[in-house]
C-alpha positions, 0 to 999 in steps of 0.5 A: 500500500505504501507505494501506492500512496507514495505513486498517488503523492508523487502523481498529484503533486506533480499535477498540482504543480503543473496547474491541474488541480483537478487532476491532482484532487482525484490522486489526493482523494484516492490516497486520503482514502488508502490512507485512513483504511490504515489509519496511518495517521502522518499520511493521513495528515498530508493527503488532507492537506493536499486535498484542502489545497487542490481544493483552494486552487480550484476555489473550492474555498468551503469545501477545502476548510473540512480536509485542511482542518483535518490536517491541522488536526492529525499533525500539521498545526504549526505549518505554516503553509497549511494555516495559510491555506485554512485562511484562505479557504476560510476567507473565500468561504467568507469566515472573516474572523476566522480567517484571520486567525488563520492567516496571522498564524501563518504570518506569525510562524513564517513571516511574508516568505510563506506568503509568496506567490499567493495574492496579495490580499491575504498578507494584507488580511492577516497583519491589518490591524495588527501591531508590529512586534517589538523591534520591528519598524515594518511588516515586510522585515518581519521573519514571523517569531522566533522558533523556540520562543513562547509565541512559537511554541503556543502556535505549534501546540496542538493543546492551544487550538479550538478545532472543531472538524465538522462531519464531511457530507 
């Protein structure tokens, strides 16, 4: 099973890069799949992940919340590539407030850099409002918190979060 789910990675990720999401999608449902049939929980983890966000890049924003929380859940808080994600399905979905959780945690774990390539608007989102963190003049120098302080460690401990994963349809 384990090169099946490694075959489905591979082929969804490749898609995804090369811009078919819908392609990718179909691989990364098929692994989620396989992979909670052997509960294995790390995989588990990725293949929601992707899932949630073949799903954001289809603009499938509401739909992409379930999966991307279920990442969160099974091992992924503290990444800040998937809290970026949750944010922006979250916001396309039009949960502004939460969102903007979502989004600031990104920002917070990873500063701008995790920001690249996507619009805009959701760095914008995350840090209006605001303040600068002590010893820093602007946003755009802001490397998100340093590992290992308490701000970090609170991001990355699951015990910190409220998650509720409603029941997919």
């Amino acid at each position: 099973m384990q090169d099946e789910l490694d075959r489905l990675g591979a082929e969804g990720g490749a898609m995804l890069d090369a811009g078919d999401a819908a392609g990718a999608l179909v691989r990364f449902e098929r692994g989620l799949a396989l992979s909670r049939e052997a509960a294995v929980m790390p995989t588990v983890a990725w293949f929601a992940a992707h899932v949630g966000f073949a799903l954001v890049a289809l603009e499938r924003h509401a739909e992409a919340v379930y999966p991307l929380t279920e990442a969160l859940i099974r091992g992924q808080i503290g990444n800040p590539y998937v809290h970026m994600q949750r944010g922006i399905a979250l916001y396309g979905s039009g949960d502004l407030k939460e969102a903007k959780e979502e989004l600031f945690k990104a920002a917070a774990l990873a500063g701008q850099d995790v920001f690249t390539g996507v619009d805009a608007t959701y760095w914008d989102f995350a840090i209006k409002g605001m303040r600068l963190p002590a010893g820093v003049s602007r946003w755009e120098d802001w490397d998100g918190c340093e590992p290992g302080s308490p701000m970090h460690s609170a991001l990355c401990n699951p015990g910190m979060y409220r998650m509720f994963v409603p029941k997919a349809d």
